[in-house]
C-alpha positions in Angstrom: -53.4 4.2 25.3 -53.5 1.9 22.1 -51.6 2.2 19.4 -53.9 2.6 16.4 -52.8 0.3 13.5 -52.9 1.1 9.8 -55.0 -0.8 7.1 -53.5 -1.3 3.9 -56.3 0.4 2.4 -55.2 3.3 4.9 -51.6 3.1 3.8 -52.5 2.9 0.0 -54.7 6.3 -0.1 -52.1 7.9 2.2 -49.8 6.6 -0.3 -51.7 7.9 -3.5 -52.4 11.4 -2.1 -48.5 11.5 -1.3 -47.8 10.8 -4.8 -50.8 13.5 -6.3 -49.3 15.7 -3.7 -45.4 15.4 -5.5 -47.3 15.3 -8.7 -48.9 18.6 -8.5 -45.7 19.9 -7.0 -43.6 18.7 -9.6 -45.6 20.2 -12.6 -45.9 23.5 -10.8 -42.1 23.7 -10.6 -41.5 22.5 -14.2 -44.2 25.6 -15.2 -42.3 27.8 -13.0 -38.6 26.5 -14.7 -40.3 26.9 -18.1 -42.3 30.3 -17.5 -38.8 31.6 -16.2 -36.4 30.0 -19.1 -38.9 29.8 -22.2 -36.5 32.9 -23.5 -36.6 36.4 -24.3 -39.6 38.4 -23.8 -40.9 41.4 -26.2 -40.2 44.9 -23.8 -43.1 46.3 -22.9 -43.2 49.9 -24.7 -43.5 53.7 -23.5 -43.9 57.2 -23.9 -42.3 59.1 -21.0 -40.5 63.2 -21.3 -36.9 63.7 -20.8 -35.7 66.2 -18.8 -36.7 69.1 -21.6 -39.9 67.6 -22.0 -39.6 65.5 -25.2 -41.6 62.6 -25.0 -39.3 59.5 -25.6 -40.9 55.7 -27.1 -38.7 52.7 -26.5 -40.3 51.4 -29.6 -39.0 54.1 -31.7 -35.2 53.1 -30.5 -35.5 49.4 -32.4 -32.6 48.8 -34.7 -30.8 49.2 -31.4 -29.3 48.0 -28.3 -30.8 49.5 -25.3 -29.7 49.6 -21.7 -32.9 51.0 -19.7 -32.3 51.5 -16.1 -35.0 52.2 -13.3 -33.7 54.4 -10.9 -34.5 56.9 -7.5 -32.1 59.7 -6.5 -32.7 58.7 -2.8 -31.5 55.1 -3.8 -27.5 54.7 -2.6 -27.6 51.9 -5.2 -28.2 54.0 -7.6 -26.2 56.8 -7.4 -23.2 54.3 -7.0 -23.9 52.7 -10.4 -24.0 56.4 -12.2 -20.6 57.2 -13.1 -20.3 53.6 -14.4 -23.2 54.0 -16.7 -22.0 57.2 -17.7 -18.5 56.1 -18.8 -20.5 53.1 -20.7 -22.5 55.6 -22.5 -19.5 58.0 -23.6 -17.8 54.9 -24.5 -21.4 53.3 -26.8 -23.0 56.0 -27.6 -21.8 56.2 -31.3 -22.9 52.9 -31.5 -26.1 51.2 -32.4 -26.5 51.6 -28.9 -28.7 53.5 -26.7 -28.9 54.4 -22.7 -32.5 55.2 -20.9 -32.2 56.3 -17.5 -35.9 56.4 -16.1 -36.1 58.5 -12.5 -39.4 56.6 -10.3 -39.1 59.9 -8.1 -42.4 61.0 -7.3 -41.3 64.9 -7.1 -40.1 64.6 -10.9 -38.1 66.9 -12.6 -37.4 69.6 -9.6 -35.2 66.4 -7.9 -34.0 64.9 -11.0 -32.8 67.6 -12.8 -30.2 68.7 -9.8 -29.2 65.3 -9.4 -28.2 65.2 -13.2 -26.3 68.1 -12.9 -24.3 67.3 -9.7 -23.7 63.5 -11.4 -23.0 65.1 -14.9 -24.8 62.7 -16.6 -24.7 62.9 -20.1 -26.9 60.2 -20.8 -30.6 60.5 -21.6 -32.7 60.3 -18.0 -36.4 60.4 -18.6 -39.1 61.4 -15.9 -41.9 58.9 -14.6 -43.1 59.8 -11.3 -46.4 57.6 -11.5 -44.2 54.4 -12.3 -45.5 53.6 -15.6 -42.7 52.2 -16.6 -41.6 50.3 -13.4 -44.7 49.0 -13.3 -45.0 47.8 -17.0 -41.9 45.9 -16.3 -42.9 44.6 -12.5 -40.3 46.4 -11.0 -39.1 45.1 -7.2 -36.5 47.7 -6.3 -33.6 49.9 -7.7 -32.0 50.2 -9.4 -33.2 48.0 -12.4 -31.7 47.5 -15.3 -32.9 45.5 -18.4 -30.9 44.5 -21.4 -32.9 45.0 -24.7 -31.9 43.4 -27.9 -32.7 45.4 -31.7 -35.5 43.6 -31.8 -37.0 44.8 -28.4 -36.7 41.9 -26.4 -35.4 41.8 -22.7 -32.5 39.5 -22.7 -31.3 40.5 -19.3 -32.6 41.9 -16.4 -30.3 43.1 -13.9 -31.3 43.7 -10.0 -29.4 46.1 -7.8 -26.1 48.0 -9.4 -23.2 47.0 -11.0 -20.5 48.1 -12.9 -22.0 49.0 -16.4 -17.7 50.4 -17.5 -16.3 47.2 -16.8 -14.2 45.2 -19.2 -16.4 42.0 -18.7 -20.3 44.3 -19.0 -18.9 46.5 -22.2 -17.9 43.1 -23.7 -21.1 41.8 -23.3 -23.2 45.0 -25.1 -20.4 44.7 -27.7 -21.1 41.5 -28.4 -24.7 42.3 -28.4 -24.3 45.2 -30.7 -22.2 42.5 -32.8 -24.5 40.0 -32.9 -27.5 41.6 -33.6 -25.8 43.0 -37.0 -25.1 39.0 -37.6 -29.0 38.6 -36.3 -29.7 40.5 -38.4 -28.3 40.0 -41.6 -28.8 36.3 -41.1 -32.4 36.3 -40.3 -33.4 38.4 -43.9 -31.1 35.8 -45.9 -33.1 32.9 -44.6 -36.2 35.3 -45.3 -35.2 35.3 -49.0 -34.8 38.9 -50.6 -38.4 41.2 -50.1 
């Protein structure tokens, strides 16, 4: 058999569409870098009951920090991150701070509420069984757990558990708590009075 021989017309075009090829590449990559980094995003808001039935807004908590976890009772995960979420919220909650645990079960309150018990949370644990919220925020797993500035913007999101008591995470919401006061304060002085 032969060997076929390339034109240099042949090796130019396969030559151009290798470059249009690493071009398109290249700009898809930089949109991805950009869409991912182009910085924090507003949370998306809801209405879902606690545990007594009380409807609770996320919108209604800005002016504060809030920790919202998305969580299952059958999720190992989860139930391992609990007690540090609790101790966190004992620790924060007389703060400008706020903890929203948000059960995806799909039996609701009849699994949740014995789960609170046993775990003796404290905390506020809301009930979604059609994933509205996980959904809102394109949940992939749980547990969850988005970081949400005063002004209601995600600056972290947090996949699988950690531990929400330790020296290094309650630094972080304290500087968050801190900063936010800074925020704002320095944000209406470059407003001007109202």
């Amino acid at each position: 058999m032969a060997a076929r021989r390339t034109t240099p017309v042949a090796r130019r075009r396969g030559l151009t569409i290798g470059l249009v090829a690493a071009s398109v590449g290249v700009a898809a990559a930089a949109g991805l870098f950009w869409l991912q980094h182009r910085g924090p995003r507003l949370a998306p808001d809801f209405a879902v009951p606690d545990l007594s039935g009380q409807a609770v807004r996320l919108s209604a908590l800005r002016g504060k920090v809030v920790l919202l976890n998305l969580w299952t009772t059958w999720c190992p995960p989860c139930r391992e991150e609990m007690p540090s979420m609790q101790r966190l919220y004992e620790r924060l909650r007389n703060r400008d701070f706020q903890l929203l645990a948000v059960s995806q079960d799909e039996d609701g309150k009849q699994v949740v509420e014995p789960f609170v018990k046993e775990m003796r949370l404290s905390f506020p644990v809301l009930v979604d069984p059609d994933h509205q919220v996980g959904d809102r925020y394109g949940v992939w797993g749980y547990p969850e757990t988005f970081v949400i500035d005063r002004t209601g913007h995600v600056v972290e999101r947090v996949i699988g558990p950690r531990d929400w008591a330790s020296p290094e995470q309650v630094a972080s919401l304290e500087a968050l708590i801190a900063a936010a006061d800074e925020g704002g304060a320095s944000a209406q002085a470059r407003r001007g009075p109202s």
